[in-house]
C-alpha positions in Angstrom: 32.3 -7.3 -11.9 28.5 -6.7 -12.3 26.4 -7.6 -9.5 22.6 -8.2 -9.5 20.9 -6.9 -6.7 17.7 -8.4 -5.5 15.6 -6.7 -3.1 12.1 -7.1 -1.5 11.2 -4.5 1.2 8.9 -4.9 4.2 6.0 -3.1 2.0 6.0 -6.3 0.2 4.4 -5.0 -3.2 7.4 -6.2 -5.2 11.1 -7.1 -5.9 13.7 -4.9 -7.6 16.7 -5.9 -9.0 19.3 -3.7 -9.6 22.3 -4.4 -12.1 25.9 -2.7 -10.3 29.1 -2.8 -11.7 32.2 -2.5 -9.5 35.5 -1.5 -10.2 38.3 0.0 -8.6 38.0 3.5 -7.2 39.8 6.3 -8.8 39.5 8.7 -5.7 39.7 9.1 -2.3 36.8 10.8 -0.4 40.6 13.4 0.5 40.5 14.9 -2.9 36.7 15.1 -3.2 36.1 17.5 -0.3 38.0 20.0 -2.0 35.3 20.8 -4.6 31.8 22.4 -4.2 29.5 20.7 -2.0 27.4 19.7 -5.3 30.5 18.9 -6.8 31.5 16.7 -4.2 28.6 14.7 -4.1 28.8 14.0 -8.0 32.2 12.8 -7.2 31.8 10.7 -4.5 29.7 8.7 -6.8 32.2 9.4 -10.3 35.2 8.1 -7.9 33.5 5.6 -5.4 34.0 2.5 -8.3 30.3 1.7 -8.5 28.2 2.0 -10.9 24.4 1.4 -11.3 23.9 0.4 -15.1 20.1 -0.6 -14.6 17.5 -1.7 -12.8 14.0 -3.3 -12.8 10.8 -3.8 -10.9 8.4 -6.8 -11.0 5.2 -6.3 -8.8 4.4 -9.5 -6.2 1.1 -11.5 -7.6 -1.7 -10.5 -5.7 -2.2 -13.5 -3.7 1.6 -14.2 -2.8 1.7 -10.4 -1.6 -1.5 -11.6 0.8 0.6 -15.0 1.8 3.7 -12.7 2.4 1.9 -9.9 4.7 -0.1 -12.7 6.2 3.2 -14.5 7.2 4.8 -11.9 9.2 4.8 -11.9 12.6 2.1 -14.4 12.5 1.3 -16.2 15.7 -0.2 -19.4 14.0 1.8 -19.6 10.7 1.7 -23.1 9.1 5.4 -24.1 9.3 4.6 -26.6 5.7 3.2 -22.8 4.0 6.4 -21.1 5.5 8.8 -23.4 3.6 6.5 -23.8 0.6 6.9 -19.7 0.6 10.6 -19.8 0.7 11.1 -22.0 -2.5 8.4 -20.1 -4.1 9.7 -16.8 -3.6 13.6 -18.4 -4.6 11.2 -19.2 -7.6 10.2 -15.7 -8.4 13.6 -14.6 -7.3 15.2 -16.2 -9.8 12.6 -14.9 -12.6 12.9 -11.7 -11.9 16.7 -11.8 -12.4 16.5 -13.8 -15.9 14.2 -11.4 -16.5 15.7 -8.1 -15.6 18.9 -9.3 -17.4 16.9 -9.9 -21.1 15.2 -6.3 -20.6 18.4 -4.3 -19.6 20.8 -6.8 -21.8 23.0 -7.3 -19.1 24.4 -10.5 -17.5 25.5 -10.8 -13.8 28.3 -12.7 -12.7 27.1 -12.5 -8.8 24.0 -12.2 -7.1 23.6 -11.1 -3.9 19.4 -11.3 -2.8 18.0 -9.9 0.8 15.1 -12.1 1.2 11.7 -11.2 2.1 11.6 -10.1 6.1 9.1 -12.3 8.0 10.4 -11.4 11.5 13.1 -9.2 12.5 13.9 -8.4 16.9 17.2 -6.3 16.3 17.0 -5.8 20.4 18.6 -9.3 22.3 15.1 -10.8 24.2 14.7 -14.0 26.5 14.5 -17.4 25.2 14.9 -21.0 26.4 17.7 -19.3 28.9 19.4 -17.1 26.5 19.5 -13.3 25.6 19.2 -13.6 21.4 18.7 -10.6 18.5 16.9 -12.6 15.9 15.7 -12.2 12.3 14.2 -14.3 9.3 14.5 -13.7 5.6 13.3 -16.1 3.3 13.7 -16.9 -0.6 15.9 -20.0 -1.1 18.7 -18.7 -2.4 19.9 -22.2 -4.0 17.2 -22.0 -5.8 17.8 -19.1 -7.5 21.5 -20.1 -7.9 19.9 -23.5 -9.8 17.8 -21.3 -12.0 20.7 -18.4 -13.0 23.6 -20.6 -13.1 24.7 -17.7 -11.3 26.5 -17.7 -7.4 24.3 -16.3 -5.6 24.8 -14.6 -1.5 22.6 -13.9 0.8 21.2 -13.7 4.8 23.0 -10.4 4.9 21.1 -9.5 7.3 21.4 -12.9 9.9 25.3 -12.2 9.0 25.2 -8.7 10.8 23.7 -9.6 14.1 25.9 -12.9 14.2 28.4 -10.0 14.1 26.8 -8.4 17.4 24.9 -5.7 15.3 21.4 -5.2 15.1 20.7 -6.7 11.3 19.5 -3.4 10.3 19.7 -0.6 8.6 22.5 -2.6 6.1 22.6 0.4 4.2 25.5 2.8 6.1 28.3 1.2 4.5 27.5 2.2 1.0 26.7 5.8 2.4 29.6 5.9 3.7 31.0 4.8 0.7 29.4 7.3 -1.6 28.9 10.4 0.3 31.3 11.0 2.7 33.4 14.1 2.2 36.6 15.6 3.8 34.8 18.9 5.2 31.4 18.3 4.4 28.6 16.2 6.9 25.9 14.8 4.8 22.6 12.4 6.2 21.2 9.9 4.5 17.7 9.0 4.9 16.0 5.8 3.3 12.5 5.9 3.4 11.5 2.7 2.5 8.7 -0.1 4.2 11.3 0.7 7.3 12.7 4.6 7.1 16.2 4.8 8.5 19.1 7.5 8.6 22.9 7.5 8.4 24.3 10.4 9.5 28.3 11.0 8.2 29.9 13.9 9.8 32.7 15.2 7.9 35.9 13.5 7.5 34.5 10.5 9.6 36.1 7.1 9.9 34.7 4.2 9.1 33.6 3.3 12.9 32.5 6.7 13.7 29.0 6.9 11.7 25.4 6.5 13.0 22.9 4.7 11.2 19.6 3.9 13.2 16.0 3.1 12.1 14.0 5.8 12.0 10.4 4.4 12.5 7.5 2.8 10.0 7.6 3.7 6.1 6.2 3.2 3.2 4.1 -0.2 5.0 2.3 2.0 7.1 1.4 4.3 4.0 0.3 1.3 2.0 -1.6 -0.2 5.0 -3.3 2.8 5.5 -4.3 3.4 2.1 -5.5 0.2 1.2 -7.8 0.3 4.9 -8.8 3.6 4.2 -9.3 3.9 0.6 -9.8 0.0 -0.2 -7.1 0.8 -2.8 -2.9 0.7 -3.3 -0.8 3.6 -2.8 0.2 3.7 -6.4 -0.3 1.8 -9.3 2.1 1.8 -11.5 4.6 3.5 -9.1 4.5 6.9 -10.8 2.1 9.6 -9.9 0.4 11.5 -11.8 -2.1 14.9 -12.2 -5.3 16.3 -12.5 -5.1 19.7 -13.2 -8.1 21.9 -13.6 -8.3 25.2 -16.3 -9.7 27.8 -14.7 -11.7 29.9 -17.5 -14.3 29.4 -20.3 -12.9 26.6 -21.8 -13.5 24.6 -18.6 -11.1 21.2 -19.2 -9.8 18.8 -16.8 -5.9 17.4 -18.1 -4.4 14.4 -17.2 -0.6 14.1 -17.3 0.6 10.4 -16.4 4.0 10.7 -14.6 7.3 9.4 -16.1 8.3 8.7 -12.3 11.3 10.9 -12.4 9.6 14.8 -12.1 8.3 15.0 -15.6 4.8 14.6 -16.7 3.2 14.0 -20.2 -0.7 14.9 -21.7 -2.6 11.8 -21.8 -6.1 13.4 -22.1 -8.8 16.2 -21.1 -12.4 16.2 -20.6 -14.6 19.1 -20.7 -16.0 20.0 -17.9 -18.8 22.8 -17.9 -16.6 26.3 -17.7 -15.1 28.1 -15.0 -13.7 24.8 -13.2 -12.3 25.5 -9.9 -11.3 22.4 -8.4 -10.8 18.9 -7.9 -11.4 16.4 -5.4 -10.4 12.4 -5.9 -11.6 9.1 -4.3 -13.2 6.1 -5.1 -16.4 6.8 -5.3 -17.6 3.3 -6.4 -16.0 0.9 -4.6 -14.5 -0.8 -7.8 -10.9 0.1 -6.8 -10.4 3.0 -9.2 -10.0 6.6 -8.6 -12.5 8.9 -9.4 -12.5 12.7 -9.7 -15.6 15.7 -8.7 -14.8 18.7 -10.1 -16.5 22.1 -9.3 -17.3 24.1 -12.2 -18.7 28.0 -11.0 -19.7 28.8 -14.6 -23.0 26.3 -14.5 -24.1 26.1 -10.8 -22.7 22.1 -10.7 -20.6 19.8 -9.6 -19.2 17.2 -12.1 -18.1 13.3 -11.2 -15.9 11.4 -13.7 -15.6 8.1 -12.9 -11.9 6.4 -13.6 -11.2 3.1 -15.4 -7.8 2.7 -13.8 -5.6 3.0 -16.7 -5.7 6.8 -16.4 -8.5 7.5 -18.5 -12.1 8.6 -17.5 -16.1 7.5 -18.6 -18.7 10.4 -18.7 -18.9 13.4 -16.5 -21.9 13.0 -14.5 -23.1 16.8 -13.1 -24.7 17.1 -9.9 -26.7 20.3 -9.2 -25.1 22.5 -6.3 -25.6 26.1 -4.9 -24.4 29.1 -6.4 -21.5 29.3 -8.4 -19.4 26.1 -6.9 -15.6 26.2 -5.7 -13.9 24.9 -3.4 -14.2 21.1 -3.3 -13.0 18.1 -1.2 -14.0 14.4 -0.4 -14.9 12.4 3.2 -16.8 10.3 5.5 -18.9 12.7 7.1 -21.9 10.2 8.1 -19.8 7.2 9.0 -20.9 5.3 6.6 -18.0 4.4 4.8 -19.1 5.9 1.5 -17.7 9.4 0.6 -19.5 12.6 0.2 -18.8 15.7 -1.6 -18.5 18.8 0.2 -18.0 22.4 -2.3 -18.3 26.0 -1.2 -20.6 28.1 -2.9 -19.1 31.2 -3.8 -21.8 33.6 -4.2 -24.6 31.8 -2.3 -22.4 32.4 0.9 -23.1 28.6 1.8 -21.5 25.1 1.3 -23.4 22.0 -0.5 -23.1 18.5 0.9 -23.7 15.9 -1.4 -23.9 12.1 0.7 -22.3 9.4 -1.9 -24.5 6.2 -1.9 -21.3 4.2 -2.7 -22.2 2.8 -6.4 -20.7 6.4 -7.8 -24.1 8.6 -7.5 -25.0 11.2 -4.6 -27.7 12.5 -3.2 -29.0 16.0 -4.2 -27.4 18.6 -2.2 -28.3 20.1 1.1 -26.6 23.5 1.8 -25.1 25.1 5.2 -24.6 28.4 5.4 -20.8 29.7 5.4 -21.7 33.2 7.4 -19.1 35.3 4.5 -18.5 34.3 0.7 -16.2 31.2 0.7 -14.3 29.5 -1.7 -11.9 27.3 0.3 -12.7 24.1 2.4 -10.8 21.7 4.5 -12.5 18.6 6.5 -10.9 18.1 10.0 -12.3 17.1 13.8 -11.5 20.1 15.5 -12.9 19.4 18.7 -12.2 16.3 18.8 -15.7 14.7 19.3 -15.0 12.4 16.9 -17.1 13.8 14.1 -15.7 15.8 11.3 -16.2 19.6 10.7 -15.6 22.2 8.5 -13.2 25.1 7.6 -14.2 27.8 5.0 -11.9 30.6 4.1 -12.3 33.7 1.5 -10.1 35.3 -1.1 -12.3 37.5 -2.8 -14.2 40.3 -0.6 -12.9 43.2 1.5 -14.7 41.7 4.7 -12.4 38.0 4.7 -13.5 35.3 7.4 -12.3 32.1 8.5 -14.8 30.0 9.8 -15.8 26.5 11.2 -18.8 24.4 10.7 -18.9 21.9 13.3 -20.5 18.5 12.3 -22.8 16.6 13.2 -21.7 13.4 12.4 -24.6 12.4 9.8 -23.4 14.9 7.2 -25.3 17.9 9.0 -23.6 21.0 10.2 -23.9 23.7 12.8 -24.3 27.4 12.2 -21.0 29.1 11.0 -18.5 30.4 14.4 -16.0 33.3 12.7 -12.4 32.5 13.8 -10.3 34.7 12.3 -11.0 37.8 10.6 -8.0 37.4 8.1 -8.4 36.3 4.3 -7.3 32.6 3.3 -6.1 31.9 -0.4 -5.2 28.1 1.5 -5.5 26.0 4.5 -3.8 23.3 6.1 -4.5 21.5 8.9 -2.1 19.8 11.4 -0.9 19.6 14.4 1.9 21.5 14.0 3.2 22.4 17.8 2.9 18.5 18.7 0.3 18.8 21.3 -2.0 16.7 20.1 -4.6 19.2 19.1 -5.2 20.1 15.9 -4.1 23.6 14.4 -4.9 25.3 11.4 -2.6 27.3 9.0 -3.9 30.0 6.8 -1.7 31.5 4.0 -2.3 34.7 2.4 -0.3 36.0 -0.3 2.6 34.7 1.1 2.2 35.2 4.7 1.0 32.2 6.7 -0.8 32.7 9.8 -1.2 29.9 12.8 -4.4 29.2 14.7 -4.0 27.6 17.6 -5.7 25.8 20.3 -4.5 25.9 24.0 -5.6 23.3 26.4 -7.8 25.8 28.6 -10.1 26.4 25.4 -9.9 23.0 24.2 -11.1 21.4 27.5 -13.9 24.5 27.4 -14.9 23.1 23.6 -13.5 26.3 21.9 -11.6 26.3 18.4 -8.4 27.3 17.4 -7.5 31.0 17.5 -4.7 33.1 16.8 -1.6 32.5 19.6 
């Protein structure tokens, strides 16, 4: 039998439907955990009976994605929009099978659609005098039945907690089903809108497997990035690069992804010589990204603005200190605009360059980095709310890694050294969960912590080595 499934997660950018076909297994999960552990997990899908022969995605129209993320968990939801939203989505449903079944040549004989989640209290709360777990997914699944001509199931989820479970994750079962092993315990982790886990120890029955949600996904990712950036997580759901050539000839590639690892030439631009780096962010406001790139062989900064299909209009070069590196993009007046901040290799300094929002900067206004720098990282170290600075070195015999505190209107504070260690990168994070920020510094292979402990941090000190 070949099953369609239709899916729409809580990120609501889209539904995906995915053509199975199911037969009878040929295996037992018994005679799989004899093999390799790579082996095994090749079989468990080769003997499990299942089969994905396609699958297809159809992005939500812009304005029923803003009707969707406006109806859930909405305190004041018109109950005539909420029904009118169920049909419609049944409507689009129903499409997006007829259509995935045309482009894959395939026809279901069952369809089996999740629904969009509106609301979902897995834990049983108080109401009108009863303890109830409740849930809502809607997309009117008669109406995509009366479209397909095909039997279609659904409320999978109102099904499980009727059942006394939680409603979600509904994924375990098909773990369970495709990598469970005799001698082998494998976890499963979905991240999707809502990441979850399902953890299979080895030779476990049926009953004997956790499955749990993990925390927010992808909706938090897309939230954020839409607030912070004005602008989707992805576009057309495959990544892709900028990659600068370091040398005389200077270019910027793009290679568009093919959303499985590999990545194709699409285009270059030249870009002065001796390009270093590459920054990205919209630096117009027009929902596109944008790219600065440093190039040390002309004293400039370049910014190509993007057209959103992956291809770029005119450099634009920006005058910066001597020989450029190092670049990255941010706030750092609170204006909502971003700047450009690049190290200047042999000036010993650091250029700021304050974005007026329409795609230009200011001229640049340079800070003094204490030791040659070519690295920079933007992070609020102190946590006064304002961003600073981090500069390493990879070239001299004298390295330093230092911080530039901010101002918070795109000025900066004299240089403080560190660390007296050379930095080829930097990351920031908190990596010891202490809710102060850390720095790592990697060198040739060996990384180095910087830490801050809570007697310098409540002093105003910066991270040092622990």
């Amino acid at each position: 039998m070949i099953v369609a499934g239709v899916m729409s997660g809580t990120s609501a950018d889209g539904v995906n439907v995915a053509f199975v076909r199911f037969s009878k297994p040929r295996s037992s999960h018994k005679q799989i955990g004899r093999r390799s552990h790579s082996a095994s997990l090749k079989a468990s899908w080769q003997h499990s009976g299942i089969e994905l022969l396609g699958h297809a995605e159809f992005p939500y129209p812009a304005e029923v994605r803003r009707m969707v993320l406006a109806s859930m968990n909405s305190p004041s939801a018109s109950v005539a929009d909420l029904s009118r939203l169920n049909f419609l989505l049944g409507e689009i449903y129903a499409d997006a099978v007829s259509s995935a079944q045309k482009k894959l040549r395939l026809k279901a004989e069952l369809v089996g659609c999740h629904g969009q989640t509106l609301y979902h209290q897995g834990v049983a709360a108080s109401f009108l005098g009863r303890k109830l777990a409740v849930t809502w997914q809607t997309g009117e699944g008669s109406v995509i039945a009366a479209r397909t001509g095909i039997p279609v199931i659904s409320d999978f989820r109102p099904a499980d907690m009727a059942a006394g479970g939680r409603g979600a994750p509904l994924v375990p079962y098909l773990d369970y089903i495709l990598y469970r092993d005799s001698r082998v315990g494998r976890i499963a982790l979905n991240l999707g809108g809502i990441a979850n886990l399902t953890a299979i120890s080895a030779d476990a029955p049926l009953d004997q497997i956790i499955a749990f949600d993990t925390g927010p996904g992808n909706m938090v990712i897309d939230a954020l990035t839409e607030d912070l950036f004005k602008k989707p997580f992805d576009r057309d759901g495959k990544l892709d690069l900028a990659v600068v050539q370091n040398g005389s000839a200077g270019d910027v590639q793009i290679l568009h992804g093919g959303g499985d690892g590999t990545f194709s030439p699409f285009g270059s631009y030249q870009i002065g010589f001796y390009t270093f780096a590459v920054g990205i962010g919209d630096f117009n406001a027009d929902d596109q990204l944008d790219l600065a790139i440093s190039s040390g062989g002309n004293d400039k900064v370049y910014v190509v603005l993007g057209n959103g299909d992956g291809t770029f209009q005119q450099p634009a070069p920006y005058r910066t200190g001597g020989f450029p590196s190092g670049i990255l993009t941010a706030d750092l007046n609170g204006d909502d605009e971003l700047d450009l901040v690049n190290t200047n290799f042999q000036q010993r300094a650091v250029s700021v360059l304050v974005g007026n929002g329409d795609g230009t900067f200011q001229g640049h206004t340079d800070f003094p980095t204490g030791r040659s720098a070519k690295l920079v990282v933007a992070a609020d170290l102190n946590s006064d709310g304002k961003l600073d600075l981090v500069t390493g070195d990879t070239y001299t015999n004298a390295p330093d890694i230092s911080v530039l505190l901010g101002n918070g209107d795109a000025t900066f504070q004299p240089p403080l050294s560190i660390a007296k260690i050379r930095g080829e990168g930097l990351v920031v994070g908190d990596f010891n969960r202490d809710g102060k920020l850390d720095l790592a510094v990697e060198d040739n292979g060996h990384v180095t912590i910087l830490q801050t402990s809570t007697a310098d941090r409540a002093e105003g000190k910066l991270p040092t080595v622990q």
